[in-house]
MMTF fields as JSON, N, C-alpha, C and O atoms, coordinates in Angstrom:
{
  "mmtfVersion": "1.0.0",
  "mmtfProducer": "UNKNOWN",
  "numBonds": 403,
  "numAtoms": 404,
  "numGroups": 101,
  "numChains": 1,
  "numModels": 1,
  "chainsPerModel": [1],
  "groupsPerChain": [101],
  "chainIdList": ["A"],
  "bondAtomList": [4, 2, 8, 6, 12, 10, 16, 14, 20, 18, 24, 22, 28, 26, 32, 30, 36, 34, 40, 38, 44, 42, 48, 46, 52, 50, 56, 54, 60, 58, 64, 62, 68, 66, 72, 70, 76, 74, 80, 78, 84, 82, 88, 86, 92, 90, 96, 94, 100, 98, 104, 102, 108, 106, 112, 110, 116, 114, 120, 118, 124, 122, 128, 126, 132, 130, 136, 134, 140, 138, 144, 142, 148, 146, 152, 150, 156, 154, 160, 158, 164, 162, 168, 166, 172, 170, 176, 174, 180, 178, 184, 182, 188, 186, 192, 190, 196, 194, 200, 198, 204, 202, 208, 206, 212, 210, 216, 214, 220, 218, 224, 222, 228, 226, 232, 230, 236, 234, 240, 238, 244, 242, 248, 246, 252, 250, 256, 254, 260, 258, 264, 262, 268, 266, 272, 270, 276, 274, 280, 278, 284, 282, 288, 286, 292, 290, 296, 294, 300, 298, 304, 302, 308, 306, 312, 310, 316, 314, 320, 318, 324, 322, 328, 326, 332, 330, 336, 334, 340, 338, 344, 342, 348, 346, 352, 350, 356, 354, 360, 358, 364, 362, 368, 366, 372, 370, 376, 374, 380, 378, 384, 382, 388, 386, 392, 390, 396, 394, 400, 398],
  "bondOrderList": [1, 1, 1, 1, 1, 1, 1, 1, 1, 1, 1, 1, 1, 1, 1, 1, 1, 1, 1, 1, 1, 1, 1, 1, 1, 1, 1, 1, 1, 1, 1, 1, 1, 1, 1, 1, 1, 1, 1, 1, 1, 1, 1, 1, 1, 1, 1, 1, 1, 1, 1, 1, 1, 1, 1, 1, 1, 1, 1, 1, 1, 1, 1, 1, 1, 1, 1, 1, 1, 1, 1, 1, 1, 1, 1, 1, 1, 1, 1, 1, 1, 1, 1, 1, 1, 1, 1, 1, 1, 1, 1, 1, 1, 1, 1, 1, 1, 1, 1, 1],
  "groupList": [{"groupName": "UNK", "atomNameList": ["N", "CA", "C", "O"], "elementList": ["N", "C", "C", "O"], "formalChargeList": [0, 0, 0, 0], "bondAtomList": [1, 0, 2, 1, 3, 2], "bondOrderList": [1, 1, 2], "singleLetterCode": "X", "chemCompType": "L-PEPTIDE LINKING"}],
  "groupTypeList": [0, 0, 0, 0, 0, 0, 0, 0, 0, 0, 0, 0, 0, 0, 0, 0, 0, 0, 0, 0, 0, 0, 0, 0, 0, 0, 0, 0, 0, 0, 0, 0, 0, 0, 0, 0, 0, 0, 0, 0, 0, 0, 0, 0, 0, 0, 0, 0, 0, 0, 0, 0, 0, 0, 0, 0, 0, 0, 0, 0, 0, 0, 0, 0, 0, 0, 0, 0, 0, 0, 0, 0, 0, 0, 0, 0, 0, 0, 0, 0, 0, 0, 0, 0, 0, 0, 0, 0, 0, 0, 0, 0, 0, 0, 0, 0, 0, 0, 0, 0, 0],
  "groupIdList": [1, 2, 3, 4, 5, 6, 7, 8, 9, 10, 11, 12, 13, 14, 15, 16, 17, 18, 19, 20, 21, 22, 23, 24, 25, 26, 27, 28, 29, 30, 31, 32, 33, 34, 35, 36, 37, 38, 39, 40, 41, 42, 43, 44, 45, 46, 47, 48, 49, 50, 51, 52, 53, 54, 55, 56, 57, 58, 59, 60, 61, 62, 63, 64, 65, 66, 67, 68, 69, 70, 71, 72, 73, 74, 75, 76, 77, 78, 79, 80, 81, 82, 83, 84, 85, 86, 87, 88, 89, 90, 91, 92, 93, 94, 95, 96, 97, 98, 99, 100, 101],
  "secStructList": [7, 7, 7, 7, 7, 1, 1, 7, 1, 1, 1, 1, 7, 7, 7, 1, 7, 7, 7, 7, 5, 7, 7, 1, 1, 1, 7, 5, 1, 1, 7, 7, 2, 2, 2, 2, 2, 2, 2, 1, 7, 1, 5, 7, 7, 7, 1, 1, 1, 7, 7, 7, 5, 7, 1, 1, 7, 7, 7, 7, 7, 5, 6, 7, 3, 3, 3, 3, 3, 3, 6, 6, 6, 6, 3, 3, 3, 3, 3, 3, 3, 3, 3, 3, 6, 6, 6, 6, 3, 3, 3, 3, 7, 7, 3, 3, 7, 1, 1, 7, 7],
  "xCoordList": [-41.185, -39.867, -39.024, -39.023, -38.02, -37.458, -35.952, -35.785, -35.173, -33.6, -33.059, -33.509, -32.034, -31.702, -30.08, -29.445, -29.52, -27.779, -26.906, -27.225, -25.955, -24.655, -24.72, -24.508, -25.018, -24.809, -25.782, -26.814, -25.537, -27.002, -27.092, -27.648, -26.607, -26.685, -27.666, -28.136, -28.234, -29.084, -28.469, -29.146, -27.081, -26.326, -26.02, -25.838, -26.082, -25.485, -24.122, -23.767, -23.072, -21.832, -21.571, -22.305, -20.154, -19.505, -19.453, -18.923, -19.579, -19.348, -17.554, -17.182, -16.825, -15.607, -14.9, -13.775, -15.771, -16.032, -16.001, -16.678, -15.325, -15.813, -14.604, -14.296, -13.531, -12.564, -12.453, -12.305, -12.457, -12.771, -11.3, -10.717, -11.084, -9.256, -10.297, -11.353, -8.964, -9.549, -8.276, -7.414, -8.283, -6.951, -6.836, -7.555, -6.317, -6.708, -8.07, -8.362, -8.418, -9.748, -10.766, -11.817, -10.699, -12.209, -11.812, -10.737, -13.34, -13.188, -13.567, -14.469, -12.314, -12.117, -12.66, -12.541, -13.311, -13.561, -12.002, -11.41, -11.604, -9.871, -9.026, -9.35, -8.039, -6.513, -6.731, -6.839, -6.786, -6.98, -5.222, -4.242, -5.148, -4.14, -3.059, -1.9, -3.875, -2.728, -1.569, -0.354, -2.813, -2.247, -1.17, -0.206, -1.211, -0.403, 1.036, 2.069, 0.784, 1.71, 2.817, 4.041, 1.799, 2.995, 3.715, 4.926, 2.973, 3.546, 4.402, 5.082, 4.633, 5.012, 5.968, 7.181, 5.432, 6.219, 5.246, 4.126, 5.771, 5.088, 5.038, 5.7, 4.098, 3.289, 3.241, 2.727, 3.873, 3.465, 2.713, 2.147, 3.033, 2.458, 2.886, 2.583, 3.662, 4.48, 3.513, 2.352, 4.387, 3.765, 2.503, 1.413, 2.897, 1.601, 0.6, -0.364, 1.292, -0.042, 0.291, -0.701, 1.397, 2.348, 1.991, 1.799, 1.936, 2.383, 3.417, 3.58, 4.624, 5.76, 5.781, 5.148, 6.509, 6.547, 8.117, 8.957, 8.317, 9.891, 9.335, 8.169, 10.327, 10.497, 10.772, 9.972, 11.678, 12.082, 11.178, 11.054, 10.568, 9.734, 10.386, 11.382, 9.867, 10.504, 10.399, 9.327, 11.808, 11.955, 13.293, 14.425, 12.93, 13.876, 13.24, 12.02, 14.056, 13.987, 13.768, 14.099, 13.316, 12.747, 14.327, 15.343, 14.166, 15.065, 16.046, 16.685, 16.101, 17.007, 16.458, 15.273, 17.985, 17.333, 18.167, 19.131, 17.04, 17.759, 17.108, 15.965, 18.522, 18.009, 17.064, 17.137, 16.169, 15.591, 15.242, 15.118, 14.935, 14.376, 12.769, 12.261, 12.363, 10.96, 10.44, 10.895, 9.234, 9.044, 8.429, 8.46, 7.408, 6.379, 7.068, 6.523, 8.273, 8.954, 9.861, 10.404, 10.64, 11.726, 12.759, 13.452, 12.775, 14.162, 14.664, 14.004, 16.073, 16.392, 15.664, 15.56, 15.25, 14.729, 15.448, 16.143, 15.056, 15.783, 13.968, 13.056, 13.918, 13.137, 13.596, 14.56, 12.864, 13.258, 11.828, 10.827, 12.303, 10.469, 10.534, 11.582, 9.304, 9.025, 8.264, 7.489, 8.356, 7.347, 6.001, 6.258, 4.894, 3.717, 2.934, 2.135, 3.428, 2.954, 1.129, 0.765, 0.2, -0.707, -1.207, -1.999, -1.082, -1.112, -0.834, -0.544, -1.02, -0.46, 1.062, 1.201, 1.841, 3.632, 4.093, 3.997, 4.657, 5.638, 4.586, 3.487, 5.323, 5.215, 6.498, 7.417, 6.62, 7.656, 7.57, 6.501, 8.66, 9.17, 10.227, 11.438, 9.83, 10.591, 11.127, 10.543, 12.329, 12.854, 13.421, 13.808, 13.61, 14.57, 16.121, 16.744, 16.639, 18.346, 18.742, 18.004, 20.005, 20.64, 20.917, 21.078, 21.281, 22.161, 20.76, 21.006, 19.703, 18.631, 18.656, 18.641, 18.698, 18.194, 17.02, 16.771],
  "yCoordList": [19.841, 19.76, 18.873, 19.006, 17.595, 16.663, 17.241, 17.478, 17.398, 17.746, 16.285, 15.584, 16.04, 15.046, 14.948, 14.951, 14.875, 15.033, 13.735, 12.691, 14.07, 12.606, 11.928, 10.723, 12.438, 11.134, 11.153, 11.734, 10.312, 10.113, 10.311, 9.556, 11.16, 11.946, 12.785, 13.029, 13.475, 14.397, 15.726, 16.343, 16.179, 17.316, 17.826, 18.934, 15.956, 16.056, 15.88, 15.496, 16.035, 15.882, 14.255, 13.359, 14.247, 12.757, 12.145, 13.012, 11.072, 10.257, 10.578, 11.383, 10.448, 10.715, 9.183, 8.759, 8.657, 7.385, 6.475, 5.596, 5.973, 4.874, 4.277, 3.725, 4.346, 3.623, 2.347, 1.711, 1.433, -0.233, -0.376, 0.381, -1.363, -2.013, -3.559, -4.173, -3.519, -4.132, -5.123, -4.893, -6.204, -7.456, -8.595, -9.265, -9.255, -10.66, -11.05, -12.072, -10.153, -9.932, -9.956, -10.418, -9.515, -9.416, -8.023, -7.554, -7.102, -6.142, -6.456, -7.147, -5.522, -5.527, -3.959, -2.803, -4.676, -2.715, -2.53, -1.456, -3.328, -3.068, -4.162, -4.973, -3.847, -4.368, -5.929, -5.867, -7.159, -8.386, -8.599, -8.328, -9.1, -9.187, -9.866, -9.499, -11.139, -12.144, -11.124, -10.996, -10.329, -9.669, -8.809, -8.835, -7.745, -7.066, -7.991, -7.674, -9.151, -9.943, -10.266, -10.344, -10.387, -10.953, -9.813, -9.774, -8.973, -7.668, -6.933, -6.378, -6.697, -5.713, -6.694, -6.643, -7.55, -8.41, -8.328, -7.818, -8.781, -8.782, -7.022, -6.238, -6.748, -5.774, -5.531, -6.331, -4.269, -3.897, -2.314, -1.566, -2.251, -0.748, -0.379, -0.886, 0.662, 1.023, 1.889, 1.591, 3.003, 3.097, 3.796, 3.503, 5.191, 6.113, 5.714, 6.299, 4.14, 3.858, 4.086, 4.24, 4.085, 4.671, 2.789, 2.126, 2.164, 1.075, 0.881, 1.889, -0.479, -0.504, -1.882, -2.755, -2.15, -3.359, -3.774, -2.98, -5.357, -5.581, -6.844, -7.232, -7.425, -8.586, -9.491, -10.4, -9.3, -10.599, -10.362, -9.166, -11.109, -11.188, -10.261, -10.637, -9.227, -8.407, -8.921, -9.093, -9.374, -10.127, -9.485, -9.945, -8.148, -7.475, -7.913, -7.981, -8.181, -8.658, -7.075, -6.104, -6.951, -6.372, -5.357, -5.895, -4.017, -2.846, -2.859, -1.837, -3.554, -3.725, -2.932, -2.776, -2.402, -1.865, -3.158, -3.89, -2.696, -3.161, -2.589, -2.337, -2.536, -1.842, -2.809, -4.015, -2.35, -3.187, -2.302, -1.191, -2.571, -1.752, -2.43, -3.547, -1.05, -0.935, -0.575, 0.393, -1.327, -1.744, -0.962, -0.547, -0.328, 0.956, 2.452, 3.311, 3.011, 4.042, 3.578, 4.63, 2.454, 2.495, 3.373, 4.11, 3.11, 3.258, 2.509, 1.643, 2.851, 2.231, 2.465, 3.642, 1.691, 2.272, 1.435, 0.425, 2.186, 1.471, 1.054, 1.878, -0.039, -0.714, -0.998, -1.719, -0.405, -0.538, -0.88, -0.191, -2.561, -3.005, -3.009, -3.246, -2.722, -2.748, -3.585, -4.045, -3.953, -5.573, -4.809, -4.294, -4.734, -4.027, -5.184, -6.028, -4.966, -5.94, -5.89, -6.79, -5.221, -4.956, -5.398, -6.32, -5.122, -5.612, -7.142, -7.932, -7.431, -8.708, -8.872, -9.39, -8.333, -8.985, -7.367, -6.704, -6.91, -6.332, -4.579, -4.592, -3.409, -2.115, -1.99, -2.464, -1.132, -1.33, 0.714, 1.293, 1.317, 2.675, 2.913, 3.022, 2.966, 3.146, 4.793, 5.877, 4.426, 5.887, 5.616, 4.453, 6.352, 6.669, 6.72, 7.781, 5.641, 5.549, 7.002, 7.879, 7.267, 8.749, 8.517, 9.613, 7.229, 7.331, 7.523, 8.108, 7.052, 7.04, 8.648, 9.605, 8.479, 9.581, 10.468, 11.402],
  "zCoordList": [-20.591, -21.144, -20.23, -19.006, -21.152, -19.878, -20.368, -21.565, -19.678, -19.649, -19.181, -18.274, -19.999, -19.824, -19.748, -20.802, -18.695, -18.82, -19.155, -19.724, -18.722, -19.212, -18.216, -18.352, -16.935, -15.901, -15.327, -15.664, -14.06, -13.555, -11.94, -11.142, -11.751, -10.343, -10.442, -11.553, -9.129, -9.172, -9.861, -10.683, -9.482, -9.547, -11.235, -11.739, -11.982, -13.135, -13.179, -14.294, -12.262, -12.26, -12.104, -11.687, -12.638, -12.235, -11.349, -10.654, -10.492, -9.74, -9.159, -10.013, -8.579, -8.112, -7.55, -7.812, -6.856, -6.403, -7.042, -6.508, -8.466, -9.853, -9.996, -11.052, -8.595, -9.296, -9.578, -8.535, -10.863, -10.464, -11.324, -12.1, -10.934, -11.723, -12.476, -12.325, -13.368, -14.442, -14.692, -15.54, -13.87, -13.875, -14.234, -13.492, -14.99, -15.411, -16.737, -17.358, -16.718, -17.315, -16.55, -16.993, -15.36, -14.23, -14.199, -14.572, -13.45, -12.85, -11.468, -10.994, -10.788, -8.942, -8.486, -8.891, -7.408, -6.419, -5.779, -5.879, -5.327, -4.782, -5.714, -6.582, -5.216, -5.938, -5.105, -3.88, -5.703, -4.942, -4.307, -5.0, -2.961, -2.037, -3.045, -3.243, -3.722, -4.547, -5.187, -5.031, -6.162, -7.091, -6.846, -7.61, -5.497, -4.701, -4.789, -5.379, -4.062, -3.792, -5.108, -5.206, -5.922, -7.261, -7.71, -7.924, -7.826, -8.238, -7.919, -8.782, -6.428, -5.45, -4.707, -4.908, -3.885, -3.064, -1.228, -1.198, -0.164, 0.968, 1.025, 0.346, 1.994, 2.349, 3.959, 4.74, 4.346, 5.225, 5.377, 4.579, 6.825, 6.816, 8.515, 9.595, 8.13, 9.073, 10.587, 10.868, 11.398, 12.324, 12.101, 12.593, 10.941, 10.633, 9.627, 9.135, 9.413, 8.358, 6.446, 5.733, 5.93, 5.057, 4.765, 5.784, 3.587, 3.306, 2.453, 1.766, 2.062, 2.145, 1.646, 2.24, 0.53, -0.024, -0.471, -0.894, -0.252, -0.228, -1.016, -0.943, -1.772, -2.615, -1.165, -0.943, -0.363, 0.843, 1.995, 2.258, 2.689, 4.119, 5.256, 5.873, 5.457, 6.768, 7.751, 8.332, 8.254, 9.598, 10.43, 10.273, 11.503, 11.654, 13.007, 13.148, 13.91, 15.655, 16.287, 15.607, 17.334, 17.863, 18.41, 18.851, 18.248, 18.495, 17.064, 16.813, 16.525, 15.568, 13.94, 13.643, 12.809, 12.018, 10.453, 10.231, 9.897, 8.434, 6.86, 6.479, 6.172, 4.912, 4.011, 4.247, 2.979, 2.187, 1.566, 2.082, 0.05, -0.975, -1.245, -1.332, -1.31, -1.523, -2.522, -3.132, -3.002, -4.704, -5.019, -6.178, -3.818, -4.568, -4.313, -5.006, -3.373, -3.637, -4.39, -4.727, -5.098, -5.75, -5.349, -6.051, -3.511, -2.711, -1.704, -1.13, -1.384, 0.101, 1.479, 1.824, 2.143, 3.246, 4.378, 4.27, 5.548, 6.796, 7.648, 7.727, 8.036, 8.56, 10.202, 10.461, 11.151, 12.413, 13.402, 13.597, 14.036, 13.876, 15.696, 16.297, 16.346, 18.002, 18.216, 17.377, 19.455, 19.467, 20.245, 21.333, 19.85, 20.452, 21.425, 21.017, 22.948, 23.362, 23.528, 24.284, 23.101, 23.135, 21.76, 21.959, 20.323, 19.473, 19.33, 20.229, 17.709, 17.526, 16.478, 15.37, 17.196, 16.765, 16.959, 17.992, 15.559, 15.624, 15.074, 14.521, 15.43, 14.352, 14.078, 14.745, 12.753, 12.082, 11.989, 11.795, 12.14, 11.96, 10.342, 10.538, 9.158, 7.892, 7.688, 7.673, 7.564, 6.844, 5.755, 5.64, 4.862, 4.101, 3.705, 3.74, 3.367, 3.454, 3.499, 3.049, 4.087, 3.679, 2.761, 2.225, 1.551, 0.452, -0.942, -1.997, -0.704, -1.796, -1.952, -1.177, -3.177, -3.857, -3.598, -4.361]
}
């Protein structure tokens, strides 16, 4: 007798792991950088690793803070960037405006 299930794991269960995006008419294993870019705007990723996207280039001098709205929370944030002399340029510390919702 052959038993035969829906997928094709040993377990029989789903895969969890299958996420593919489907853009332009190709399929991607990740989100391609371009695409990020048009969409969202530049890209960072702050001190804990949280990423953070602004329509204008984050260029905040070193100790200094500034507001900018961010495209993937759709809020104000305050951007406050440190120069990592061990790294290469800047880390950046984001909070939350007091005034965003």
């Amino acid at each position: 007798m052959n038993l035969i299930g829906c997928a094709n794991t040993p377990s029989g269960a789903f895969e969890t792991k299958t996420t593919i995006y489907y853009l332009d008419g190709k399929f991607h294993e990740d989100i391609p950088e371009d695409y990020i870019f048009k969409t969202w705007g530049y890209r960072i990723e702050d001190a804990i690793g949280k990423e953070h996207t602004y329509r204008n280039k984050v260029r905040v001098p070193h100790g200094r803070k500034e507001t900018m709205w961010c495209t993937i929370h759709r809020q104000s944030e305050v951007i406050k960037a440190h120069y990592n002399p061990k790294g290469d340029g800047y880390y950046y510390w984001v909070n939350r405006h007091k005034k965003s919702l």
